[in-house]
N, C-alpha and C positions, 0 to 999 in steps of 0.2 A: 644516333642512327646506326640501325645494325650495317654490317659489312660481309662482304662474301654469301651474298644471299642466294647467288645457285648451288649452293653446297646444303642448305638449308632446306631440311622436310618440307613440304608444302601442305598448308591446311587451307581448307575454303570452307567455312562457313557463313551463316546470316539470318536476315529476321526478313518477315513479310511484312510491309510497311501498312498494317494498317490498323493502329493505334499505340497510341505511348507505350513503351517498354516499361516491364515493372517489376517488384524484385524477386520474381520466377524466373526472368529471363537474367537478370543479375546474379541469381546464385546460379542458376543452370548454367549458364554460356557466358556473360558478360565478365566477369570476375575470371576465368578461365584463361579467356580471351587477352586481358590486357598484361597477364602473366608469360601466353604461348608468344606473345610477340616479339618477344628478347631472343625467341630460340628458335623461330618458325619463320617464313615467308607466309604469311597471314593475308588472303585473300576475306575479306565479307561483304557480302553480295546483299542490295538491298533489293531483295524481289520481288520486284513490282509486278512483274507481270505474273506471278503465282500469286500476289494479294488480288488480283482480278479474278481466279480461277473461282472464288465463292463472292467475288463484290464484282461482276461483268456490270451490271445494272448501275451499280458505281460507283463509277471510275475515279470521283472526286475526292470518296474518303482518301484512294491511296494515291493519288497525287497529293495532296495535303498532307499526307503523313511522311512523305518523304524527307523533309527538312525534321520532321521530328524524331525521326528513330536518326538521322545523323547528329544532330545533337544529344540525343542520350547516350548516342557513343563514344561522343569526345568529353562529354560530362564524367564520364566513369574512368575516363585514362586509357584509352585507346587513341593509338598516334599514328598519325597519319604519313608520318615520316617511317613507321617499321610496320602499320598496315594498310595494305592497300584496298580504299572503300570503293565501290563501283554498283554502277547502276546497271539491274538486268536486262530490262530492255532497250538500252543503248549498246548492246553486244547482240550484235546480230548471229556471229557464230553459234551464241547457244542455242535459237531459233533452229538452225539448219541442220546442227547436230538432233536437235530433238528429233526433229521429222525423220533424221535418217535411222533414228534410232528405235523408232515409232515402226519401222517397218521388219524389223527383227523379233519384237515382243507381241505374241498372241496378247486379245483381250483379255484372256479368261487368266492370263497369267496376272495383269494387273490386278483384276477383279479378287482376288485369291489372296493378294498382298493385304495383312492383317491391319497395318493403320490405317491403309485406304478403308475399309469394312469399317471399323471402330470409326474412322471422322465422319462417314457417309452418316452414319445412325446419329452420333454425336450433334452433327447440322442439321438435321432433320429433312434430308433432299428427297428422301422417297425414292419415287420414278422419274423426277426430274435434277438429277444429276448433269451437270455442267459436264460438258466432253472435256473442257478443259481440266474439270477439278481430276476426271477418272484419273486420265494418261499425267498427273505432274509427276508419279515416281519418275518416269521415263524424262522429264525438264529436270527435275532434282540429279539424276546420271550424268545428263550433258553437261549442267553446273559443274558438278564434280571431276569428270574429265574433261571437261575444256581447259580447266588448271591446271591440269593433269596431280589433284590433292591427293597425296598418299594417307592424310590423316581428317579426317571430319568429326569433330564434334557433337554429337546426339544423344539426347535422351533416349533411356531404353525405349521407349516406343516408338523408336525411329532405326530401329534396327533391322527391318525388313526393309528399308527402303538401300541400306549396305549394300546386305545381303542382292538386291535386285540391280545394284548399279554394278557390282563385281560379274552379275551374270550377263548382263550388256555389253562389258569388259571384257567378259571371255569368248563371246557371240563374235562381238565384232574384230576381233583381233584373231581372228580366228577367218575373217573374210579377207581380211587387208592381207596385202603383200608384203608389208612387215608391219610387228604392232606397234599401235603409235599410243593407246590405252594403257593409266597407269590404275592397278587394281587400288584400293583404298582399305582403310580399315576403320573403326568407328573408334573414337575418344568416348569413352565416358562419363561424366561428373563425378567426382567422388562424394556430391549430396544427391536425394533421392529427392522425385521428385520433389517442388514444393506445392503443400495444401491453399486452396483457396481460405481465407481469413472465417469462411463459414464450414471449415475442415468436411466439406461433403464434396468435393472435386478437386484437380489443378489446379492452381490458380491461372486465370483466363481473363482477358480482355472482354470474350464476347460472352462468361456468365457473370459480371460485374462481382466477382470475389478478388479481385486484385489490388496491391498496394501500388500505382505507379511513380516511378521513378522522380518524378517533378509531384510528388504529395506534398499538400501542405502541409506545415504540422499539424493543425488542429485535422486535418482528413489522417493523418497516420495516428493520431491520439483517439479517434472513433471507430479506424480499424481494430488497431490492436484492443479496444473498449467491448469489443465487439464478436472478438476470437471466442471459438469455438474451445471450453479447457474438458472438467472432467463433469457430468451432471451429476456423479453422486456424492462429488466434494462438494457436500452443503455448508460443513461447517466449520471453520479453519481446523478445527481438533481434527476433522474426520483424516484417517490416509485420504490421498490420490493417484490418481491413475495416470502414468507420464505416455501409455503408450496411447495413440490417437488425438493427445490431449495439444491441439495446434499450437499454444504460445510454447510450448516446450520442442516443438519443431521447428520454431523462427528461432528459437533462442541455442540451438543448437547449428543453424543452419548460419547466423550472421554473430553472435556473440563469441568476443575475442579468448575470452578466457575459458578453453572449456573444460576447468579444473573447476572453477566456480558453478557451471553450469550444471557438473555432475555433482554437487552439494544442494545446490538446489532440489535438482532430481531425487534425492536420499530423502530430503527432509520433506520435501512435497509428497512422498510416496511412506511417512513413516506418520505424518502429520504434523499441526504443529504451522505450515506456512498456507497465506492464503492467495485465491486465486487473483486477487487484485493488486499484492505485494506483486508476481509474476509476472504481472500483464505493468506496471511501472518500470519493471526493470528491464522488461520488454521494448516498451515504448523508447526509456531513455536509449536505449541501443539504437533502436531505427532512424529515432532523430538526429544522432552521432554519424550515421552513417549516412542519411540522406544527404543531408543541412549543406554540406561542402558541392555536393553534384546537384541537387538543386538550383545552388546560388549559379554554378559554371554554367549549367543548363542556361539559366534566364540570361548571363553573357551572350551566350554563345547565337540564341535564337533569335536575339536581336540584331544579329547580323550573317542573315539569309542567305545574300550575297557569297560570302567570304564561305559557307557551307555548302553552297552549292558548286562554289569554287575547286575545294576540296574533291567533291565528289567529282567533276571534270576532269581532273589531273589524275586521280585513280583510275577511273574510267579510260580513259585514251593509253593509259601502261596494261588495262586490264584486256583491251581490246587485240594488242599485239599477242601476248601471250596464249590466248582464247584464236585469233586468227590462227596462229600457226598450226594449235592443233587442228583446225575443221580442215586444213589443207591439206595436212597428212592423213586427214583421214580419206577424203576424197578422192586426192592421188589414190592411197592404197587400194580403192575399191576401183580404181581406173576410171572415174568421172573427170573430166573437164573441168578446169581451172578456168577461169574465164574475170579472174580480177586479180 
C-alpha cells in the first residue's frame, strides 16, 4: 500500500460502463494504469452517468455494466488499496460543479470542440443530439477538477477535451476569490491507437471489432483468424506490407519480445514468412495474456457483493475529496453553504 500519498501527483481517470472492456482499453489506459498506481494517487471513475449521455433510453445496459468494467479492473492488476475506484453518480459534487461550470461556457464553444464533432457524426445523432451527450466536455472538467488531477490519461483524440477543462480552469479561478482549480495536463500512451481486428476503425464496443477482455479462447482464435494483414501477400514467397497490416500491430502493441517482433517484420517484408505463421504467433500471445485475467475475471464476478463493496469504500473517500472542492468553489464565488 503506497504511503504519503498527499505528496503524490494526482491522476483521474476512467471508462463509461457500458460494455466489457477489451484490449483497446488495455493497451490504451489499463496497462498504464496499474503501472501509474505505485507513483500516483489514482483516482478512476466509473461513469455512469456519461454511459447515459448516448444510452438515456437505457439505463439498464449501464447499470449492468457496472459490476463488469469493476471486475475487468481488478482482473488486470489494479488495486484498490493504491487506487481509488468510485462511482459517478454517487458524487453529487460533480453534478453541481457541472452546472456551475455550464454557465461560464457559451454553446458554440462546446459545439467547436473536435471530438464532440467527430463522435456526433460517429453515432449517427443528426438533429437529435442528447443535451446531455453536447455539454459532457464540460462533466468530463468537473470530473477533473473535483480531484483537483494534475495529470489525465488520454488518447490523442481526447485532447481537446484538456485543452477545454484548463479553459474552465482559467474562467473560473479567475471568478473565485482565491483559486481553488488545479490546471491538468494530458498523459499520453506510448501506443497508438489500437485498430479494430477488421483494421477499418478503433477498436470499439459499439462497431463489434473488438477483442474483450473475458474472450474465450476459441472467440480470440477467430479474432485474430480473422485480422485484417496485407491483401497482396498472396504467396508466402511474395514480400509484405508491415504498415496497416493489423496482426503486425497487435504484435507490436502486446508481444514481449520486440527484438523478435522486428525479425518478423524483416522477414515478412523480404518474403519468405506467411501470413498464418503471424497470425499463430499472434494468437499464442493473446492467449498468454488473456488466460490469467480471464480466470481472475470469472473469480472475481462471482462475487458481486464483495465488488460492489469495493466500489462503496472508494466511493465515500472519493466523496470527501470532490466535497471539499465544490465548497471552495462556492465560497469563492460567494454562494451559500448550506450543508
Amino acid at each position: 500500500m503506497k504511503t504519503q500519498t498527499s505528496v503524490l501527483p494526482t491522476i483521474l481517470t476512467g471508462d463509461r460502463p457500458t460494455g466489457a472492456l477489451h484490449l483497446g482499453h488495455y493497451v490504451g489506459s489499463l496497462r498504464q494504469r496499474v503501472s501509474l498506481q505505485a507513483t500516483h494517487q489514482q483516482y478512476i471513475l466509473v461513469a455512469d452517468l456519461q454511459g447515459l449521455t448516448d444510452n438515456g433510453s437505457n439505463p439498464k445496459k449501464v447499470a449492468d455494466n457496472i459490476v463488469e468494467v469493476l471486475a475487468d479492473y481488478l482482473s488486470v492488476g489494479i488495486d484498490p488499496l493504491n487506487s481509488t475506484l468510485c462511482l459517478q453518480s454517487a458524487l453529487p459534487a460533480l453534478a453541481e460543479l457541472t452546472m456551475l461550470y455550464m454557465n461560464i461556457v457559451t454553446l458554440s464553444r462546446v459545439q467547436r470542440n473536435p471530438t464532440v464533432k467527430h463522435e456526433i457524426a460517429q453515432k449517427g445523432f443528426a438533429g437529435s443530439i442528447p443535451t446531455g451527450f453536447m455539454v459532457y466536455p464540460i462533466s468530463q472538467a468537473a470530473d477533473i477538477t473535483a480531484f483537483r488531477a494534475s495529470v489525465v490519461p488520454v488518447g490523442d483524440d481526447q485532447l481537446p477535451m484538456i485543452e477545454q477543462t484548463n479553459e474552465i480552469v482559467h474562467k473560473m479561478n479567475s471568478l473565485l476569490a482565491e483559486p481553488a482549480l488545479v490546471p491538468c495536463k494530458a498523459l499520453l500512451s506510448n501506443v497508438g491507437r489500437l485498430p479494430g481486428v477488421d483494421g477499418n476503425a478503433k477498436m470499439s464496443k459499439s462497431l463489434g471489432n473488438a477483442v474483450s477482455l473475458s474472450a474465450s479462447p476459441d472467440t480470440i482464435s477467430q479474432a485474430v483468424a480473422a485480422m485484417y494483414t496485407d491483401p497482396g501477400h498472396i504467396r508466402i514467397s511474395d514480400p509484405g506490407k508491415v504498415e496497416g497490416n493489423v496482426v503486425f500491430t497487435y504484435l507490436d502493441a502486446f508481444h514481449p519480445d520486440t527484438a523478435y517482433v522486428q525479425a518478423l517484420k524483416t522477414h515478412y517484408e523480404q518474403g519468405g514468412l506467411g501470413d498464418r505463421q503471424c497470425k499463430n504467433i499472434l494468437n499464442d500471445c493473446l492467449q498468454a495474456l488473456l488466460a490469467p485475467i480471464r480466470e481472475r475475471r470469472a473469480e472475481l464476478i462471482a462475487d458481486k457483493g464483495q465488488l460492489l463493496g469495493i466500489l462503496q469504500a472508494g466511493t465515500e473517500k472519493a466523496r470527501e475529496v470532490t466535497q471539499q472542492t465544490l465548497l471552495e468553489v462556492k465560497r469563492g464565488l460567494g454562494l451559500p453553504v448550506m450543508y
